[in-house]
mmCIF file as Biopython writes it, N, C-alpha, C and O atoms, coordinates in Angstrom:
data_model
#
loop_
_atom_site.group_PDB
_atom_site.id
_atom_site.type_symbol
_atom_site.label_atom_id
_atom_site.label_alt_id
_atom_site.label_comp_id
_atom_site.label_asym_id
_atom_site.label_entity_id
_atom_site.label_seq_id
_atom_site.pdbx_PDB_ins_code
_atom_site.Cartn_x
_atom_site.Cartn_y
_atom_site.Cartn_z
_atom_site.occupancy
_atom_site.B_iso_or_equiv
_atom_site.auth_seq_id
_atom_site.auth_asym_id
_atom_site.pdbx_PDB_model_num
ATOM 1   N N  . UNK A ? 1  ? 100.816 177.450 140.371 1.0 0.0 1  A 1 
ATOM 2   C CA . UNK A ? 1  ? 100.521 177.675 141.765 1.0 0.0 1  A 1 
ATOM 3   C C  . UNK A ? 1  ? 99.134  177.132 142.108 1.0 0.0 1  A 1 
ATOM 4   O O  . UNK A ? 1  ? 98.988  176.428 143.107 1.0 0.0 1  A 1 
ATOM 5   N N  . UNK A ? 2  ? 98.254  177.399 141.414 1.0 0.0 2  A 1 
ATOM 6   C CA . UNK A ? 2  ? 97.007  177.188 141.804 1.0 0.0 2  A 1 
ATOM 7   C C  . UNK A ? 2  ? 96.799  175.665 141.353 1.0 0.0 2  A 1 
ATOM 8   O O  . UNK A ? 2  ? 95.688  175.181 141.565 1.0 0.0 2  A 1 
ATOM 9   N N  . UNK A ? 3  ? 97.856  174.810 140.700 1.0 0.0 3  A 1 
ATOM 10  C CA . UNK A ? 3  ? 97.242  173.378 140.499 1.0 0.0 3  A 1 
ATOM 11  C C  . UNK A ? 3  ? 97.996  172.728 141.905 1.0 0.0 3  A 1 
ATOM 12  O O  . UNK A ? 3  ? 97.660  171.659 142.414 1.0 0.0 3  A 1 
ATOM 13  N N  . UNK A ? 4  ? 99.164  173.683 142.445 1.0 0.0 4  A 1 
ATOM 14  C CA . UNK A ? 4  ? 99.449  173.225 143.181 1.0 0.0 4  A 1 
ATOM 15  C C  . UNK A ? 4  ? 99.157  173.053 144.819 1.0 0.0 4  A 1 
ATOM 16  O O  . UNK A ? 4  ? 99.768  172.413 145.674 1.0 0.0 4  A 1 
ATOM 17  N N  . UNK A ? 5  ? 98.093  173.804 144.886 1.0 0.0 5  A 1 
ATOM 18  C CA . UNK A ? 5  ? 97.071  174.404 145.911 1.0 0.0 5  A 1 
ATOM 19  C C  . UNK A ? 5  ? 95.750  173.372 146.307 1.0 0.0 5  A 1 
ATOM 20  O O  . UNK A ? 5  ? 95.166  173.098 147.355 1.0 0.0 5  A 1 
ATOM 21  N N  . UNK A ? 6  ? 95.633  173.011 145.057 1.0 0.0 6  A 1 
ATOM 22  C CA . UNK A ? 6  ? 94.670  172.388 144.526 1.0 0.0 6  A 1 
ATOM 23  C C  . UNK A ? 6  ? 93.499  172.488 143.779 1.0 0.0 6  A 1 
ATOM 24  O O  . UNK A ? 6  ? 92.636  171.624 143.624 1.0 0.0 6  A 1 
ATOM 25  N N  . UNK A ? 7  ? 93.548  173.716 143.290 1.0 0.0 7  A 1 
ATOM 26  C CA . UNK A ? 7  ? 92.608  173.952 142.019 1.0 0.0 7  A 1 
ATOM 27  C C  . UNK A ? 7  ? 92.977  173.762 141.246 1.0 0.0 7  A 1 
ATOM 28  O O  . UNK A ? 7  ? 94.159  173.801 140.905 1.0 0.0 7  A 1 
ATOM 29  N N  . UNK A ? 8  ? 91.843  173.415 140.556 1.0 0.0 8  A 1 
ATOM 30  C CA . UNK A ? 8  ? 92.357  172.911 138.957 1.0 0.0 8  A 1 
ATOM 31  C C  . UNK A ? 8  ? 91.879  173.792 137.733 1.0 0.0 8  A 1 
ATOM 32  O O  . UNK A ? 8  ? 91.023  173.763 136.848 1.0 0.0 8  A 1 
ATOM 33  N N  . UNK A ? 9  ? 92.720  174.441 138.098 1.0 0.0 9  A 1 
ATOM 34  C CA . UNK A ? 9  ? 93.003  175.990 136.905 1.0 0.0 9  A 1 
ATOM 35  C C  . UNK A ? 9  ? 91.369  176.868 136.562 1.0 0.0 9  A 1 
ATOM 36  O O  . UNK A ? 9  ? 90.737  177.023 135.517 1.0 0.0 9  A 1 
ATOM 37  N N  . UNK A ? 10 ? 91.109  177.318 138.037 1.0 0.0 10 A 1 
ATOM 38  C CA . UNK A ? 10 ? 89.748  178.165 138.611 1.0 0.0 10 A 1 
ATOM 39  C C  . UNK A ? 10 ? 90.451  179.434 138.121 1.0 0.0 10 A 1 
ATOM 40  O O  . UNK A ? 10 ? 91.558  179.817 138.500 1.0 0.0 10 A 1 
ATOM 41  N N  . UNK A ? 11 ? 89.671  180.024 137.241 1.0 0.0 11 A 1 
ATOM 42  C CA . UNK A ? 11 ? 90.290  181.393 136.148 1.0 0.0 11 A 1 
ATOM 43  C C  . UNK A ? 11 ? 91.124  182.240 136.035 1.0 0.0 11 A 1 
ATOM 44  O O  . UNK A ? 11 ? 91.153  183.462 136.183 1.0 0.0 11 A 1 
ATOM 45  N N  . UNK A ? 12 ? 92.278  180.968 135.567 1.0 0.0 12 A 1 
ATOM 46  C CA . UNK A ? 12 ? 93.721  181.518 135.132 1.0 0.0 12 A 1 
ATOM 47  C C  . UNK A ? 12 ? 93.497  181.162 133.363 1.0 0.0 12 A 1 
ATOM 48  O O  . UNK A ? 12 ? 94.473  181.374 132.644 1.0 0.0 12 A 1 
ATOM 49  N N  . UNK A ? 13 ? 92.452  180.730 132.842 1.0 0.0 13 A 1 
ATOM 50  C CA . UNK A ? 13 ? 93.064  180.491 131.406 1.0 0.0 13 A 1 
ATOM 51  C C  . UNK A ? 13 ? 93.733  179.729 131.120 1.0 0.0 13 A 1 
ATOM 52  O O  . UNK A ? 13 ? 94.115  179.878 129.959 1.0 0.0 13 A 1 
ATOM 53  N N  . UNK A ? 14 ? 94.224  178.689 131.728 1.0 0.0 14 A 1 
ATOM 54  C CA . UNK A ? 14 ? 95.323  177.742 131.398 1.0 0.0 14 A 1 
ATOM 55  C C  . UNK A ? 14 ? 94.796  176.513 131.036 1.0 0.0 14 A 1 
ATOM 56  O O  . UNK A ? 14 ? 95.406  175.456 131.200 1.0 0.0 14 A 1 
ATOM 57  N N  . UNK A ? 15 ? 93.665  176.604 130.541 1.0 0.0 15 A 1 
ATOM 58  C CA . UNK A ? 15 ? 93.120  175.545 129.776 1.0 0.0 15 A 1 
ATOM 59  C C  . UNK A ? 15 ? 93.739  175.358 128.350 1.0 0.0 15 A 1 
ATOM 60  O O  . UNK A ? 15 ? 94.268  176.260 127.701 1.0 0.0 15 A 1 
ATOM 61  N N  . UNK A ? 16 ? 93.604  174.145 127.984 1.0 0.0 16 A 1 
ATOM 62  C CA . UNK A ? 16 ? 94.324  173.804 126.285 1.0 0.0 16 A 1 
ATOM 63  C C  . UNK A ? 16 ? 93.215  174.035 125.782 1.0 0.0 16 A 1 
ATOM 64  O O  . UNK A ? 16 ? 93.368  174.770 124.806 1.0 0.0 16 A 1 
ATOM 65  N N  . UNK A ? 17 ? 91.907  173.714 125.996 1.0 0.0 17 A 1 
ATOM 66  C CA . UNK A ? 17 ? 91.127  173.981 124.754 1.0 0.0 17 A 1 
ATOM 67  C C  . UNK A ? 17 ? 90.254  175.393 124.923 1.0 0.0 17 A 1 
ATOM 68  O O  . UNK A ? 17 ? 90.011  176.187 125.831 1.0 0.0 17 A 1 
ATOM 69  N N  . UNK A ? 18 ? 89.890  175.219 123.357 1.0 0.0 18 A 1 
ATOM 70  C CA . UNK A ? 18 ? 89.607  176.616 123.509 1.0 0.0 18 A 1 
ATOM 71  C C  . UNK A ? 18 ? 87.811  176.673 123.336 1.0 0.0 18 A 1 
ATOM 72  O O  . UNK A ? 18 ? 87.200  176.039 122.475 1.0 0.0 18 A 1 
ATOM 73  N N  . UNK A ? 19 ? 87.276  177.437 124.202 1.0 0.0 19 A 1 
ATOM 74  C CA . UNK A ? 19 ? 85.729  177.042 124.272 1.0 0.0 19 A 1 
ATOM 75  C C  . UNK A ? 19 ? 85.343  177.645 122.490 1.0 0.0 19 A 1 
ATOM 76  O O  . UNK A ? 19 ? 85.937  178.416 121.736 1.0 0.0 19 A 1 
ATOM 77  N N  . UNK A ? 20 ? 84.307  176.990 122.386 1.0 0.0 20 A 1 
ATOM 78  C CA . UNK A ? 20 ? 83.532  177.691 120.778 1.0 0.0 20 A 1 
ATOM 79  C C  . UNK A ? 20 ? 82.571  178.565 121.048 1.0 0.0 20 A 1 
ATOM 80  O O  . UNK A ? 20 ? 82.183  178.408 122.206 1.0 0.0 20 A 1 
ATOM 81  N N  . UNK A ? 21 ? 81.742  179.837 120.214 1.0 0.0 21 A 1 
ATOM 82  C CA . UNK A ? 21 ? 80.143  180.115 120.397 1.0 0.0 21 A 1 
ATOM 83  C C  . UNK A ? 21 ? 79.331  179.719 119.793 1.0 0.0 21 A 1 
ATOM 84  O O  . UNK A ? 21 ? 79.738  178.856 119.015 1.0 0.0 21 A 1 
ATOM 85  N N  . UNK A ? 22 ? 78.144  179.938 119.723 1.0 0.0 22 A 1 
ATOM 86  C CA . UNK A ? 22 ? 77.337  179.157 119.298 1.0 0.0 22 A 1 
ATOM 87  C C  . UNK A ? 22 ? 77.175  179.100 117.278 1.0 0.0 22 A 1 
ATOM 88  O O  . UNK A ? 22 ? 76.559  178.308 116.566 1.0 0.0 22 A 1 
ATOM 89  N N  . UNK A ? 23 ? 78.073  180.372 116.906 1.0 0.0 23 A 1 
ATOM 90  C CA . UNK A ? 23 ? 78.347  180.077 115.613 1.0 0.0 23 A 1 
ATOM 91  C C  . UNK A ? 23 ? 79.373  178.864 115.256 1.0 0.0 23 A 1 
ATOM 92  O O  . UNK A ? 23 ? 79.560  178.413 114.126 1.0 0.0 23 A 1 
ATOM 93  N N  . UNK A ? 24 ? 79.975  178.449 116.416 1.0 0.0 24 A 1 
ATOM 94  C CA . UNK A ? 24 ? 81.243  177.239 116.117 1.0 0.0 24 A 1 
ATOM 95  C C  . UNK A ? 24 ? 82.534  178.002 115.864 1.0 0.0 24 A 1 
ATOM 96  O O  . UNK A ? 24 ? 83.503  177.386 115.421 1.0 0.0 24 A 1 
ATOM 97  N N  . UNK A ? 25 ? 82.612  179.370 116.130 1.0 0.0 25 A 1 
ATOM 98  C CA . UNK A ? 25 ? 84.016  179.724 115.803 1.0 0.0 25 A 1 
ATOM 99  C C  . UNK A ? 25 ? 84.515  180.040 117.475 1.0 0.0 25 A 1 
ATOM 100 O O  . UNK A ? 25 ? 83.868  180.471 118.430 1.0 0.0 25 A 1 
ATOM 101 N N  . UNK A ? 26 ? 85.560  179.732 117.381 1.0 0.0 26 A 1 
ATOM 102 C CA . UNK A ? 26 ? 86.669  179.724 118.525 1.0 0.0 26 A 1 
ATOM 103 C C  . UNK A ? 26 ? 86.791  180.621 118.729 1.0 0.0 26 A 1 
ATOM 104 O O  . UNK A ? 26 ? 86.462  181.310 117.764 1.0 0.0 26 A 1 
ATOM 105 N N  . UNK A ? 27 ? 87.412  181.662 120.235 1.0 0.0 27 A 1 
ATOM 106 C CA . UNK A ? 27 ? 87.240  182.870 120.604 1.0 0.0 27 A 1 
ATOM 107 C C  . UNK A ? 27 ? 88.668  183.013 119.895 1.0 0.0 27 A 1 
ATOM 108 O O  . UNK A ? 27 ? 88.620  183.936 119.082 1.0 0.0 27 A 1 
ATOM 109 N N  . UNK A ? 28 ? 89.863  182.426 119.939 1.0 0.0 28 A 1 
ATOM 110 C CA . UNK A ? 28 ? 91.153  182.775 119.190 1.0 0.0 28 A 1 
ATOM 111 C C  . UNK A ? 28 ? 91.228  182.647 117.556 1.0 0.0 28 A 1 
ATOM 112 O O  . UNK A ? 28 ? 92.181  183.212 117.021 1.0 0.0 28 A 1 
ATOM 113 N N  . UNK A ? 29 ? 90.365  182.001 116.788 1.0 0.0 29 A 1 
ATOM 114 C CA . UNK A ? 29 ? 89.677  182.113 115.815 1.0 0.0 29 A 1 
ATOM 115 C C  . UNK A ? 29 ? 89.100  183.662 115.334 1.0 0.0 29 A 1 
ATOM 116 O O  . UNK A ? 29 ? 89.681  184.473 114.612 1.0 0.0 29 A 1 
ATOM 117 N N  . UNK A ? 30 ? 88.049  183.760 115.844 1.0 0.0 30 A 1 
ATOM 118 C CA . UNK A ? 30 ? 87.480  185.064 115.810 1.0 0.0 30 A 1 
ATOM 119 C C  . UNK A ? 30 ? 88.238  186.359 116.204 1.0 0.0 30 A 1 
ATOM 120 O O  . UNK A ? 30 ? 88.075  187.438 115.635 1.0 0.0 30 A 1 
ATOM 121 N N  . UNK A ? 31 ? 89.158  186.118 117.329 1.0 0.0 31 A 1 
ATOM 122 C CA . UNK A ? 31 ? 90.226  187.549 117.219 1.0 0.0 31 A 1 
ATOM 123 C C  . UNK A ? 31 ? 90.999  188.088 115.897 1.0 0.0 31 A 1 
ATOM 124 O O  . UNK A ? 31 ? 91.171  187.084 115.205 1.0 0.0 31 A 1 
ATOM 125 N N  . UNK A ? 32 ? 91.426  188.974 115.376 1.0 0.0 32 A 1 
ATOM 126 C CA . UNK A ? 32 ? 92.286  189.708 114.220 1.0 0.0 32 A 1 
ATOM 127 C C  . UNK A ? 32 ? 92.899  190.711 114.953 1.0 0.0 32 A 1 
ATOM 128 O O  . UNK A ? 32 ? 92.070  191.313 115.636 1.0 0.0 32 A 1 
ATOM 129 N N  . UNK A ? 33 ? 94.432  191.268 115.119 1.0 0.0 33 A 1 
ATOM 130 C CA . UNK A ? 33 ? 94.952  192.077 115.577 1.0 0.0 33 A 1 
ATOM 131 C C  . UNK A ? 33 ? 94.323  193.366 114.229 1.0 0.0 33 A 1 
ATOM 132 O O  . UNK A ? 33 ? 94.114  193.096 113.046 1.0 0.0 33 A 1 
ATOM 133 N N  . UNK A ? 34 ? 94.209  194.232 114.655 1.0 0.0 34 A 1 
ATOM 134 C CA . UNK A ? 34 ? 94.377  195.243 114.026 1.0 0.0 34 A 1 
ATOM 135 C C  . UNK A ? 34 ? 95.375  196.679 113.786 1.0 0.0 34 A 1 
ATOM 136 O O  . UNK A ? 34 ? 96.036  197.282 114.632 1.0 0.0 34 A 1 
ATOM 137 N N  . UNK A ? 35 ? 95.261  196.884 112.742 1.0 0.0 35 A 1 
ATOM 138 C CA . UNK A ? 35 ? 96.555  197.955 112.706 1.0 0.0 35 A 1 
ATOM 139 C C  . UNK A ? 35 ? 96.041  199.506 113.275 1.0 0.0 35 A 1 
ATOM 140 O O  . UNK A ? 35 ? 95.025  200.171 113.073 1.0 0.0 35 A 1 
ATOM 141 N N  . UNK A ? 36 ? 96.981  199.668 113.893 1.0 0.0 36 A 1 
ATOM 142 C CA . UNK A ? 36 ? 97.391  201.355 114.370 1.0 0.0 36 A 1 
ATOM 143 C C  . UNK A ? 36 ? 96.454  202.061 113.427 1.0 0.0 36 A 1 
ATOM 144 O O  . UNK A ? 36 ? 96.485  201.882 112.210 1.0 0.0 36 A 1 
ATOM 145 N N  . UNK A ? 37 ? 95.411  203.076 114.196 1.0 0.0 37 A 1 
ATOM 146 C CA . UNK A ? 37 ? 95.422  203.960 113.408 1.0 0.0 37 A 1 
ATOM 147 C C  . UNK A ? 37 ? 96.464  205.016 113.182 1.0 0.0 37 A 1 
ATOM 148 O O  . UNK A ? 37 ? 96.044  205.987 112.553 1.0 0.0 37 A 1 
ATOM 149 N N  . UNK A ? 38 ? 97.397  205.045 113.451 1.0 0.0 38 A 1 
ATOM 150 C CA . UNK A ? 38 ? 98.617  206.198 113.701 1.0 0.0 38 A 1 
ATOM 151 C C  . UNK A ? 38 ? 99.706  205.599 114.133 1.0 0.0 38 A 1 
ATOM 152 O O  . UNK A ? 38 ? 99.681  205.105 115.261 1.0 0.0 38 A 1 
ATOM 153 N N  . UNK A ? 39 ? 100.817 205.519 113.380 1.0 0.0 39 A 1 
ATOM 154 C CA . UNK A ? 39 ? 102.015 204.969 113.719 1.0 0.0 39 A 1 
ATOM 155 C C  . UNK A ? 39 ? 102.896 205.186 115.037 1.0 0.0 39 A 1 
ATOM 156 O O  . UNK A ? 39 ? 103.263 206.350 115.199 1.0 0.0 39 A 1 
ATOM 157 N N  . UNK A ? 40 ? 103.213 204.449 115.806 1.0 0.0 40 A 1 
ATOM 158 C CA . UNK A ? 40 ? 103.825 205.055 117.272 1.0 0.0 40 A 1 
ATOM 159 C C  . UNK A ? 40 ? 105.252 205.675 116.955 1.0 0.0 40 A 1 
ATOM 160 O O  . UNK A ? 40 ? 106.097 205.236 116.175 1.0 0.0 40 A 1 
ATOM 161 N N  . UNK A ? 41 ? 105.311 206.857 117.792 1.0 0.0 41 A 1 
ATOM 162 C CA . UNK A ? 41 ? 106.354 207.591 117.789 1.0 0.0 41 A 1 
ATOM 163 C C  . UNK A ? 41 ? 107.289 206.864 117.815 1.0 0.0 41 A 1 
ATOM 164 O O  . UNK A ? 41 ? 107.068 205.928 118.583 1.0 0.0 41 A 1 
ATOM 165 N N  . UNK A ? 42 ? 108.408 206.810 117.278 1.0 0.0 42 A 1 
ATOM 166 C CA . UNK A ? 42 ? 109.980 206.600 117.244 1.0 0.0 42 A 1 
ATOM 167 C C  . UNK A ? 42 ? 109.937 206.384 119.248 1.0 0.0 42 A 1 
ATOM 168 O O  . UNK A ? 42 ? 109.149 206.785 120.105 1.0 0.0 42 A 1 
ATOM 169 N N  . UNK A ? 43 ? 111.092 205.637 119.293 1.0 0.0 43 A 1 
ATOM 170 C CA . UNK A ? 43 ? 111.164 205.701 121.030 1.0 0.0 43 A 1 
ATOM 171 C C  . UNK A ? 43 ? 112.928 206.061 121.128 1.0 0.0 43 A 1 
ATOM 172 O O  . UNK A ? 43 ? 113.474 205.760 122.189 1.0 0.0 43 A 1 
ATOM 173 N N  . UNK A ? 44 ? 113.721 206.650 120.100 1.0 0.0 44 A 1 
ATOM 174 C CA . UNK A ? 44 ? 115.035 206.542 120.417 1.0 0.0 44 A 1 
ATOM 175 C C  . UNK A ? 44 ? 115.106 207.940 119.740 1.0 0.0 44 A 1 
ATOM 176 O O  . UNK A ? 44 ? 114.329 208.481 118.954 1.0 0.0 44 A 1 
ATOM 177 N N  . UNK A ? 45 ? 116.122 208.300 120.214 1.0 0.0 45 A 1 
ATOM 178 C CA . UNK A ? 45 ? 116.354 209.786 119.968 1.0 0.0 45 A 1 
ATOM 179 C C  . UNK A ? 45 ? 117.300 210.014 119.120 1.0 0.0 45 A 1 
ATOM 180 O O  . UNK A ? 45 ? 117.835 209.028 118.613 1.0 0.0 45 A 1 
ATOM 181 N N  . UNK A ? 46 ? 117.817 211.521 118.691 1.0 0.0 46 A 1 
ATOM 182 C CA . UNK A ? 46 ? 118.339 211.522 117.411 1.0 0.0 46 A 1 
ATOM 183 C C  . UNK A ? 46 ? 119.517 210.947 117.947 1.0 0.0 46 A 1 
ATOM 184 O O  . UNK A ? 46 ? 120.066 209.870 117.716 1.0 0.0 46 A 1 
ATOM 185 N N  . UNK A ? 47 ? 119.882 212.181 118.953 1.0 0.0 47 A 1 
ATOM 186 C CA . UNK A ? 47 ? 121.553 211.433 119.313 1.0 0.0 47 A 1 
ATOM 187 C C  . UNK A ? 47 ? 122.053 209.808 119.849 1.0 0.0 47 A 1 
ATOM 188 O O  . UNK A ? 47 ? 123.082 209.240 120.214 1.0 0.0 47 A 1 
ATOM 189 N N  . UNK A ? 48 ? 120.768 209.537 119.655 1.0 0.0 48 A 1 
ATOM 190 C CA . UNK A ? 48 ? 120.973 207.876 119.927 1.0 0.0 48 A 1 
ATOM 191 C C  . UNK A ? 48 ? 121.325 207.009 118.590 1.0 0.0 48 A 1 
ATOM 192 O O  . UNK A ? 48 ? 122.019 206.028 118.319 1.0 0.0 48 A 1 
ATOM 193 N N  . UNK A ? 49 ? 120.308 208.078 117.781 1.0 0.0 49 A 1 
ATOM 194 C CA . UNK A ? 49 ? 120.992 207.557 115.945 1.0 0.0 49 A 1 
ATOM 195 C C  . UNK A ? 49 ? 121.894 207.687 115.114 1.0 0.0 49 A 1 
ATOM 196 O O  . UNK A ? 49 ? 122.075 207.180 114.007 1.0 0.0 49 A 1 
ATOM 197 N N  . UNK A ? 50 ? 122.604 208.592 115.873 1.0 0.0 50 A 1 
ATOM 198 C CA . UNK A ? 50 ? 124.108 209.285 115.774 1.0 0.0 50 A 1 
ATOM 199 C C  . UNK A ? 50 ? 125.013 208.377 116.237 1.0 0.0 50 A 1 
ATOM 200 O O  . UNK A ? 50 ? 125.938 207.880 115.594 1.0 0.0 50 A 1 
ATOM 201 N N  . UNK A ? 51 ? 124.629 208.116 117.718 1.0 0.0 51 A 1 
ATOM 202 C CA . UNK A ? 51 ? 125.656 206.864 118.165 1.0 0.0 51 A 1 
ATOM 203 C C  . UNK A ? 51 ? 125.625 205.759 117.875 1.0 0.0 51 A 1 
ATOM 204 O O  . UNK A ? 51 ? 126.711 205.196 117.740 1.0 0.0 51 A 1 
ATOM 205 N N  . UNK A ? 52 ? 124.612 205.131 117.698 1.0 0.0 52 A 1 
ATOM 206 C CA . UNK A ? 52 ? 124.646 203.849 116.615 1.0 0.0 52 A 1 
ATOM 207 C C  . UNK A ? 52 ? 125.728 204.320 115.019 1.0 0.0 52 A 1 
ATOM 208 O O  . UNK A ? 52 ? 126.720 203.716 114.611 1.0 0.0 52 A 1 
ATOM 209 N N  . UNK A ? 53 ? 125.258 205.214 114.592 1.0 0.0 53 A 1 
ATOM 210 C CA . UNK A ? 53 ? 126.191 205.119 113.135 1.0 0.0 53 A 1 
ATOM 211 C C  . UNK A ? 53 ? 127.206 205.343 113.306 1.0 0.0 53 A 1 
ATOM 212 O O  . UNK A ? 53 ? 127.883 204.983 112.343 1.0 0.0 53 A 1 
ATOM 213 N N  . UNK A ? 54 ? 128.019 205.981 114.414 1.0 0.0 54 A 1 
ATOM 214 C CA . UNK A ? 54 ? 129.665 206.567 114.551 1.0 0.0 54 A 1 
ATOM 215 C C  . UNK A ? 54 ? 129.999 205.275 114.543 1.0 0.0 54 A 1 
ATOM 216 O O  . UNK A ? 54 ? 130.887 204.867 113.794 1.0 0.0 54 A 1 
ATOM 217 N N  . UNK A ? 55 ? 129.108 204.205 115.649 1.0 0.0 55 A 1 
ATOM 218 C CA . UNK A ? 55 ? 129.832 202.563 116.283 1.0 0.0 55 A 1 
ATOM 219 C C  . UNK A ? 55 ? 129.951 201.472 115.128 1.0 0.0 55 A 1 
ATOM 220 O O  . UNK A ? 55 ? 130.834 200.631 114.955 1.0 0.0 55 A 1 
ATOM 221 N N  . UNK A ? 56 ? 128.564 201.791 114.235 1.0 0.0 56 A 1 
ATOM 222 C CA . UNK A ? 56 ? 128.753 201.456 113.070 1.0 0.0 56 A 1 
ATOM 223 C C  . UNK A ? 56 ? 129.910 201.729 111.922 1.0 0.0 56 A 1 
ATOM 224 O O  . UNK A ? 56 ? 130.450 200.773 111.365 1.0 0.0 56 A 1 
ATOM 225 N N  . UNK A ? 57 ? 130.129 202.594 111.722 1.0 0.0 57 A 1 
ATOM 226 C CA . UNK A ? 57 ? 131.068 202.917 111.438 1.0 0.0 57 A 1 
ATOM 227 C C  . UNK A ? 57 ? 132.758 202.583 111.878 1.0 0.0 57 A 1 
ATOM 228 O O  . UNK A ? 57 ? 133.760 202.150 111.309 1.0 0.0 57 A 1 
ATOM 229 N N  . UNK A ? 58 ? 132.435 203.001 113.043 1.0 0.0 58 A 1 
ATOM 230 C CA . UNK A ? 58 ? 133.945 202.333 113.893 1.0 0.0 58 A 1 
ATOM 231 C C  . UNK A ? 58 ? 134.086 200.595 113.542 1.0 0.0 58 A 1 
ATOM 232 O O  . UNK A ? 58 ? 135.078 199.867 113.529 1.0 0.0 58 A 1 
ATOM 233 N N  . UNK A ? 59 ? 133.004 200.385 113.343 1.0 0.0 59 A 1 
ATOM 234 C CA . UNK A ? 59 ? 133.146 198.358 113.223 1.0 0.0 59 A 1 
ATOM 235 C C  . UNK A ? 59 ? 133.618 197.866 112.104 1.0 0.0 59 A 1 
ATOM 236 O O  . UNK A ? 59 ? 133.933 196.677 112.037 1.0 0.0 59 A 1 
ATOM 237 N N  . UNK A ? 60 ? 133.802 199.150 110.500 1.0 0.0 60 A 1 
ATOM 238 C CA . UNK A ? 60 ? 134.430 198.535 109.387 1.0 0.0 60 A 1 
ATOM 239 C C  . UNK A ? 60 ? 133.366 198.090 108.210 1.0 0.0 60 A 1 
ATOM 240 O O  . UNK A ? 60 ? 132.172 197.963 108.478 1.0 0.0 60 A 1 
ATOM 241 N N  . UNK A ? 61 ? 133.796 197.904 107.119 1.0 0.0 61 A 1 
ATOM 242 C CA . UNK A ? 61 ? 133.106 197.807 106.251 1.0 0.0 61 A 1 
ATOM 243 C C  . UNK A ? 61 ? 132.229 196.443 106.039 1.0 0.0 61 A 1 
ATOM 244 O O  . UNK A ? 61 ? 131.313 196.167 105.264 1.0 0.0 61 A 1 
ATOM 245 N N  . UNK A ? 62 ? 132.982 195.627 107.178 1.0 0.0 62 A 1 
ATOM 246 C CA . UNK A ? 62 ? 132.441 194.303 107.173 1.0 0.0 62 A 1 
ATOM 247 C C  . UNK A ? 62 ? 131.545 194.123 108.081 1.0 0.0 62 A 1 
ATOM 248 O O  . UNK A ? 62 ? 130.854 193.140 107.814 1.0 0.0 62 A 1 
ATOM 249 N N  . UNK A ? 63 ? 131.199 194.742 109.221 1.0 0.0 63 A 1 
ATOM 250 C CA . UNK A ? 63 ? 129.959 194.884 110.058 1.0 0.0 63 A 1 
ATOM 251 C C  . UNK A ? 63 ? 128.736 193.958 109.794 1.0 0.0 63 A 1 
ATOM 252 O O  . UNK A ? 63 ? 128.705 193.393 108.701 1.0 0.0 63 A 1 
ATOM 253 N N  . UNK A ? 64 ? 128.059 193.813 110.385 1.0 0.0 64 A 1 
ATOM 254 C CA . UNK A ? 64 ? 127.111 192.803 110.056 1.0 0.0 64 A 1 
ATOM 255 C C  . UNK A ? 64 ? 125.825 194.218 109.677 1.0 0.0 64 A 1 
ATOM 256 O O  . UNK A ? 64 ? 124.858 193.818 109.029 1.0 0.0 64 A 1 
ATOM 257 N N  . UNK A ? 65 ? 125.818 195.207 109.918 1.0 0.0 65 A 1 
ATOM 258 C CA . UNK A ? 65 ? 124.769 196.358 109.648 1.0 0.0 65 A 1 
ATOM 259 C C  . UNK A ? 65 ? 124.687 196.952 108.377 1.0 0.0 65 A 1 
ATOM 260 O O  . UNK A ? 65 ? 123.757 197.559 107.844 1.0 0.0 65 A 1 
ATOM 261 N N  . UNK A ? 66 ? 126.417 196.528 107.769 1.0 0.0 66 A 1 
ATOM 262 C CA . UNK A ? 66 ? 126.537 197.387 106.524 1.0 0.0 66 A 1 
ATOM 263 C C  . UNK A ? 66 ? 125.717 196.595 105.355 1.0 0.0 66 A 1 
ATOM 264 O O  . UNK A ? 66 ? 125.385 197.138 104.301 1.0 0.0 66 A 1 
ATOM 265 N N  . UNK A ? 67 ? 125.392 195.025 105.738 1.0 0.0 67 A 1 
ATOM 266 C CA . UNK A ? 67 ? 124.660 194.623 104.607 1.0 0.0 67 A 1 
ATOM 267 C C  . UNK A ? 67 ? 123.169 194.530 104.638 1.0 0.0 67 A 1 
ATOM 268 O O  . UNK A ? 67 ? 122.461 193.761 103.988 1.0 0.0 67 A 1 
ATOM 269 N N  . UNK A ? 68 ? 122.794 195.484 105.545 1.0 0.0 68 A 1 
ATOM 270 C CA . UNK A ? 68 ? 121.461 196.480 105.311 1.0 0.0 68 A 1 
ATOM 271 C C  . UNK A ? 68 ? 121.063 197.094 105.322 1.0 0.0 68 A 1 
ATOM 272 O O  . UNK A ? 68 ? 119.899 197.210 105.706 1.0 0.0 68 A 1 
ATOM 273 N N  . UNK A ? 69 ? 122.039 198.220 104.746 1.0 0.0 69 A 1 
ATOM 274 C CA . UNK A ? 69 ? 122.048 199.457 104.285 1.0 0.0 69 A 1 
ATOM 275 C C  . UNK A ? 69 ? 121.073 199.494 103.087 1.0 0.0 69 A 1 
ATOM 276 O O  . UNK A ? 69 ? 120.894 200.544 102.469 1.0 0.0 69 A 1 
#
């Protein structure tokens, strides 16, 4: 939108390169995701894990789920 306006990508980020600091490392360089301190709750419920295994089940021994059990 905005190249089509006529700016030329005024701070959307849509630049290819990536600026350096003055140590020479790249800001996507220097990022590391880090892990959870605390694992996030489950988001599906029991009886939701119930209905997955009955359907599982209903699908046969050949299922594509049973070979990761």
């Amino acid at each position: 939108y905005l190249e089509l306006i006529g700016g030329r990508q005024p701070d959307f980020g849509l630049v290819a390169s990536t600026p350096t600091s003055t140590t020479g490392v790249t800001a996507r360089e220097a990022w590391r995701p880090q892990p959870r301190p605390a694992p996030l709750p489950p988001r599906i419920t029991d009886a939701e894990v119930e209905a997955h295994a009955e359907l599982v089940e209903k699908l046969g021994d050949q299922a594509l789920w049973r070979r990761f059990d």
